[in-house]
N, C-alpha and C positions, 0 to 999 in steps of 0.2 A: 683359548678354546672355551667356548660355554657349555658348559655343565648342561645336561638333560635335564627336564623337569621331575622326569620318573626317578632320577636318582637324587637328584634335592629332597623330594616327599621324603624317602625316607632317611638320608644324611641329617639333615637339617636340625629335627629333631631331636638325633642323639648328640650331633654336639651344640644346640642349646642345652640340654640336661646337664651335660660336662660345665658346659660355661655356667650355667644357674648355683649348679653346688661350688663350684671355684669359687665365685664371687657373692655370697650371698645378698652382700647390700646391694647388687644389682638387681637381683635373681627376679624379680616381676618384669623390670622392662626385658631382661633380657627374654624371660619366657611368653612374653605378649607378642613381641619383636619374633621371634622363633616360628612362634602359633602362625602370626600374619605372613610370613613370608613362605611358609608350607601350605597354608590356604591360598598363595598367590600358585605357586607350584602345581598346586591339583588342579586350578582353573585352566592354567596351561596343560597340563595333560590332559583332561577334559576334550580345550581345543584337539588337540594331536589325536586324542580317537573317532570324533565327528570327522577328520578325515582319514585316517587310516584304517579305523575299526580296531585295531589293536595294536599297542607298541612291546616290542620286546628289545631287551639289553642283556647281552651277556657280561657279567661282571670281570674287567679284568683280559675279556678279549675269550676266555675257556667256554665252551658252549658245554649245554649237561652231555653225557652224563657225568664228565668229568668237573666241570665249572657250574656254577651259578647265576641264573639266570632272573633278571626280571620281568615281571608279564602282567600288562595292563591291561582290559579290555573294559565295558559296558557297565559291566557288577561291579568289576573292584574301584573302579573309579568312582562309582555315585557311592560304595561306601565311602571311599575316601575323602569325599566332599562331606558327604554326612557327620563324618568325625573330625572332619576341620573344624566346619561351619561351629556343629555345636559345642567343640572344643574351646571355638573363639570368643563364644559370648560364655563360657561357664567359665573363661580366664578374665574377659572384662567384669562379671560378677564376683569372683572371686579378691579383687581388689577390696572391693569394698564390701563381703562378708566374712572373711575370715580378717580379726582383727589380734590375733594371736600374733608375737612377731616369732614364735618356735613354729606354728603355723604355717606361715607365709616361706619360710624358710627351707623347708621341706619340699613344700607342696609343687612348688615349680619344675625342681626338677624330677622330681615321682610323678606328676602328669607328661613333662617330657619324654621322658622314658616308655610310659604310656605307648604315646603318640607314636614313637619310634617302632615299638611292636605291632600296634596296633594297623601302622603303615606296611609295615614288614610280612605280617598275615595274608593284606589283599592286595602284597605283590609277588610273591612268594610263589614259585612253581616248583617244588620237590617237599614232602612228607618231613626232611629231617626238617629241613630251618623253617618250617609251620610249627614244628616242636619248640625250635628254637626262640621264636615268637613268644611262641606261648608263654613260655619260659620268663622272657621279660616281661611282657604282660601282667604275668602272676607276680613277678617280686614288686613293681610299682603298684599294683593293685592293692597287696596286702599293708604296703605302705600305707597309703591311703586311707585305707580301713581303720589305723588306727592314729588316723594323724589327731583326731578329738585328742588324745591321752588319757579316757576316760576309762575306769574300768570294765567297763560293755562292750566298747570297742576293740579293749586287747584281748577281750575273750574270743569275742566275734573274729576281731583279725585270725587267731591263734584255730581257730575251727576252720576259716576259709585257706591260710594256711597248708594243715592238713588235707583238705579236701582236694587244693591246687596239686600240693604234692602225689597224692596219688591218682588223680587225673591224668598229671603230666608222664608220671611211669607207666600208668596202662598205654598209653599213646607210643610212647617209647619204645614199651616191648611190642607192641603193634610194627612202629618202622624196622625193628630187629628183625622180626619173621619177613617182612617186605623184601627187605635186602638179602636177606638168606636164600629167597624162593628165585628174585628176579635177577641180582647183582645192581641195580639202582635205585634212586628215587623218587627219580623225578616224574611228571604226571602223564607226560608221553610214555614212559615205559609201565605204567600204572595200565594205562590204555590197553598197550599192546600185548600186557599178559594176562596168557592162560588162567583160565578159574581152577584154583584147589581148594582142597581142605585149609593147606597149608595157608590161601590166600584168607581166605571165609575167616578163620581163624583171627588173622591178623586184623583183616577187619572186623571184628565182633570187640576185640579189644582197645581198636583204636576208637571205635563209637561209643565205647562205654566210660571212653574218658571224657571224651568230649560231653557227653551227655553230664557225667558231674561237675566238669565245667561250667554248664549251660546251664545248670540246676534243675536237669528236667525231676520231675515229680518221676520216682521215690527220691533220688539224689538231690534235693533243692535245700536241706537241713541246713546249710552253710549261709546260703543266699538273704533272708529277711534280717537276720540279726547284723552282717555285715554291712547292710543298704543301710538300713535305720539308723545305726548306731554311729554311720560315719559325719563326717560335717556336711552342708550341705553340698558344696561345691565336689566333693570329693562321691559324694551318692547318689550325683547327678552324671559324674562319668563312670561309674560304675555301674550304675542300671543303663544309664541310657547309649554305651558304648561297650562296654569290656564283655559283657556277654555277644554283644553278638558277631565278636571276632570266632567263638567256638560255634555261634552257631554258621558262620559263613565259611567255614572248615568242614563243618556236617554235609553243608550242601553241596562243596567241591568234590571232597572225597566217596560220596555217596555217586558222583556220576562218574569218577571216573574208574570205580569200584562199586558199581550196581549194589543195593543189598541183592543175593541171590534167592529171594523168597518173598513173594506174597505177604506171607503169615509177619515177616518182619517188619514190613511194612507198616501193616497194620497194626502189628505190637507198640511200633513208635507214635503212630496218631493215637492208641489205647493211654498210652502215658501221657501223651498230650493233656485229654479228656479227662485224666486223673489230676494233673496239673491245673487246668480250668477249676474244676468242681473243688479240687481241696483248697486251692489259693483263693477261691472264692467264698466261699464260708471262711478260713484264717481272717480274710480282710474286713470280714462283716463283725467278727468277733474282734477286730482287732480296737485295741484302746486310746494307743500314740497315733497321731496323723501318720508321720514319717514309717510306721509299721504297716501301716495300712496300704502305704504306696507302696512299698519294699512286696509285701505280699502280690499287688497287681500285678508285679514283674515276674513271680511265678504262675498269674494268668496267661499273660502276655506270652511267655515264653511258650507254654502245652499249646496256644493259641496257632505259635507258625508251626510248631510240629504239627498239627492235624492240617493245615494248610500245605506240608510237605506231604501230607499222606490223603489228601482229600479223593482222590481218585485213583488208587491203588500203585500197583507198581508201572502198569502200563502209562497213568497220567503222570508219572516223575517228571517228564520232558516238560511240562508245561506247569505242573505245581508249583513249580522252583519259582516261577515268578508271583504269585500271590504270595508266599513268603519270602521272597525278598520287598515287598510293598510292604508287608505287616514289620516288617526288622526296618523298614528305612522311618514309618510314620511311628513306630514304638521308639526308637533313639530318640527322635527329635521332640516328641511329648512327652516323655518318661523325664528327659532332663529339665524338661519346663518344669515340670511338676513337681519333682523335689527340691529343685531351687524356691521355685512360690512357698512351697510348703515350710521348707527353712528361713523365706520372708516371714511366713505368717508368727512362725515359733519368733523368730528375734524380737519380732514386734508385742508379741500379745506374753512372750517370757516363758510358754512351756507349747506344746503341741496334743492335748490331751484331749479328744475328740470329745466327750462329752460336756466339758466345759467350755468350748469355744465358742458359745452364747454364751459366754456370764465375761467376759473381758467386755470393756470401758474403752478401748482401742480395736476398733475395727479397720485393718490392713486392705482397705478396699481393692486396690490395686492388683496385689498378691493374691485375695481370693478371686479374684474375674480371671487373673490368669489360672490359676489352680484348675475352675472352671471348663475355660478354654482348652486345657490339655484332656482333663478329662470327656472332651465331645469324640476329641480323635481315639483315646482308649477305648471309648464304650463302642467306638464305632458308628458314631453318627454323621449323616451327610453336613455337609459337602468335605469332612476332612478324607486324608490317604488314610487314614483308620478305617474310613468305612471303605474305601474304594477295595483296599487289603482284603476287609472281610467280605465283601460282596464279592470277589473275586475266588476265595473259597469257597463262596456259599453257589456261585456259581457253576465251578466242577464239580464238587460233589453231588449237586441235584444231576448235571451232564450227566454226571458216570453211575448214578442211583447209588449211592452213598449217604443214604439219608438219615444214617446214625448221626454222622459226622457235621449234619442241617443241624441235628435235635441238640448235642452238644452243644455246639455254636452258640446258638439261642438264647440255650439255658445261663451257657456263660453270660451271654449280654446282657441278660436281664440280672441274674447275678451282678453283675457292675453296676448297674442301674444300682441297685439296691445300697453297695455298700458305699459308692460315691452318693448317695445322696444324703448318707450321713452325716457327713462334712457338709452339704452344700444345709442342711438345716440348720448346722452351727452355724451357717453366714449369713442364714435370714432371718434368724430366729430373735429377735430382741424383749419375748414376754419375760425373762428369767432375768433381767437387768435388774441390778440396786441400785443404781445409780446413775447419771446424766453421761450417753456418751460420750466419751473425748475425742477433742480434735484429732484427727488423723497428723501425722507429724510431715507429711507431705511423701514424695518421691524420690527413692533412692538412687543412687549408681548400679546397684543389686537386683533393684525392678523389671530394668531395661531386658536384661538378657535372657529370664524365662517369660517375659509378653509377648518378645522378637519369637523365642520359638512357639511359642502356643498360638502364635500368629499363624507360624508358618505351617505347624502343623494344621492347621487347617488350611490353608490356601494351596498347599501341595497337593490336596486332592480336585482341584481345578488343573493342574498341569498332569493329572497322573498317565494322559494318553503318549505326551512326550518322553514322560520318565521311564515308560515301560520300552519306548522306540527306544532310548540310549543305554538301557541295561541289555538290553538284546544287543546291542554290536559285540561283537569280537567274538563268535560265539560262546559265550559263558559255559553253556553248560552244553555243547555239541559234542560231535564224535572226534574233535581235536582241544589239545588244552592250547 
């Protein structure tokens, strides 16, 4: 009998991780091997939703509320592709950037593990095992963080750590109230109950987890020191993947548990717009390349929250997709970006922004991709970066929201500003002592943030299909 694809995506993953730590001296091909045939998997579900519109599996034959269920439609599937895709080239870069063999050792199956949660998230139909997700999520993640073994990193790890942890309990005592009010979990009974206090409540604490998961501004303390500090490959699934498993939890649980207020609404795009503004001055101030991107991600993130709130409570129905455009073009540039950016450091020996015109090696390669990712951050056409933010900037002129225009803006220009920091390190050659040296040519490391900085921009030529394929199954409708 053959296996489903929707249950391969997420099997597959966790016992490559088993296999990866069992045998270490395999532990790359096995985890390349794992990677490619769960990216085969999501192509095949992919297919199965172009015709069905959405597939569901109850696990084991138990339907909820008593069994567990899987559920695939539009969203969760193009995230899934999103997290293959850039899963598969930050594991072909990772061969040949981390040269550590404690490194390498690790790393395979703590990204496996990853993959497994991160699969498990945008299939997941009940509140507890989204917890449960999360859950691994957060132990490979912290992994990760301090797979460097550097002392930055185990501070950093040891703070996101904390941070996870108490995310993960506000969420937790959130599904405890849920269950106490309804007797289930799952997203149909989510639906179909009654608004209380009791509910309101629940939800108030389970958005507040999430939210310091997500890093939104004030909670983002955990977020730049852990992105920076880790290696690159491991800072390129962290930014450009593990956040925005909470943030695709935010957007499920928000419909099918309304916020019940206006004002809340607005409260979360207010935090956004605090996210924007302060990440953007952190980044302009910042000193390390790798710091400076880490901060972006606290732009990027206030970015879909006002994207979530661009048109109040009434545009929810339709927001959801300009942030899901800003979350699909933010993965896939964010991980270009700090892979380039970890090119540039290997090559030029530190990443220290104001001296990266005074190196004798310039990483040409590395900084054009660097470049390339940053068109789709700032939001310039033709990348999904821009398509994202036009599509914001869109609704909110619609709905006369035009706080939410002036934010925006200011943010963009704001990035302007502090990416072209860096881009003067890369033109700059008056401050040279010396004859520059030859480039040492192209790496195995190269290939896989060019692939994305490629694709973030090219994705914004197809963005009218990608919007037709996340609308099937209805994602965010009056059924889960």
């Amino acid at each position: 009998m053959m296996i489903d694809p929707l249950t391969l995506t997420l099997f597959i993953p966790l016992f490559g991780a088993i296999g990866a730590f069992v045998f270490p001296r395999v532990a790359s091909a096995i985890g390349l091997a794992s990677v490619l045939v769960t990216v085969g998997a999501v192509a095949a579900l992919a297919r199965d939703i172009l015709a069905q519109s959405e597939v569901t599996i109850a696990l084991g034959g138990w339907e909820p509320p008593l069994g567990i269920s899987l559920r695939a439609d539009g969203l969760s599937v193009a995230m899934l592709a999103m997290t293959g895709v850039v899963g598969l080239l930050v594991s072909i870069g990772a061969f040949d950037s981390l040269k550590d063999a404690r490194q390498r050792q690790y790393f395979w199956p703590l990204w496996l593990l990853l993959l497994t949660g991160m699969n498990g998230v945008y299939l997941s139909t009940d509140i507890f095992n989204l917890y449960v997700m999360i859950e691994v999520i957060a132990l490979a993640a912290v992994g990760l963080t301090v797979l460097s073994g550097t002392k930055a990193a185990l501070r950093a790890g040891l703070e996101y750590m904390y941070a996870s942890i108490l995310g993960a309990l506000l969420f937790l005592l959130g599904v405890g109230f849920v269950y106490l009010q309804i007797g289930r979990l799952d997203f149909a009974g989510l639906i179909a109950a009654e608004p209380t206090g009791a509910m309101s409540a629940a939800l108030a604490l389970m958005v507040v987890g999430l939210l310091l998961k997500t890093a939104l501004f004030p909670l983002h303390f955990w977020l730049p020191a852990a992105h920076a500090n880790a290696t690159a490959p491991a800072s390129a699934l962290l930014s450009g993947l593990v956040v925005k498993a909470a943030l695709y939890i935010f957007l499920r649980l928000t419909t099918y548990m309304p916020l019940p207020d206006e004002i809340l609404v607005t409260l979360v795009g207010a935090l956004g717009a605090g996210a924007v503004l302060w990440g953007g001055i952190q980044a302009f101030r910042a000193e390390r390349l790798k710091m400076l991107v880490a901060w972006s991600t606290v732009v990027q993130i206030g970015l879909i929250f006002i994207a979530f709130a661009r048109a109040g409570q009434v545009g929810l129905t339709e927001s959801w997709k300009a942030a899901a455009l800003l979350i699909l073009a933010h993965g896939v540039a964010k991980a270009a970006m700090f892979l380039s950016a970890g090119r540039i450091k290997d090559e030029i020996g530190h990443d220290i922004i104001r001296d990266l015109d005074r190196s004798e090696i310039r990483p040409t390669l590395a900084q054009f991709t660097f470049a390339l990712a940053a068109i789709s951050l700032i939001g310039l056409p033709p990348s999904l970066g821009f398509i994202g933010k036009w599509s914001l900037l869109e609704g909110a002129m619609a709905a006369g929201y035009w706080h939410w225009v002036v934010v925006t803006m200011i943010g963009t220009l704001m990035s302007v500003a502090y990416f072209s920091r860096v881009f003067a390190g890369f033109l700059r050659f008056d401050r040279m002592r010396g004859e520059i040296a030859e480039h040492k040519g192209w790496a195995l490391a190269d290939i896989a943030p060019l692939t994305l900085a490629i694709s973030a921009i090219s994705l914004g030529l197809m963005a009218a299909p990608i919007l037709s394929f996340i609308e099937l199954g209805y994602p965010f409708g009056a059924r889960p």
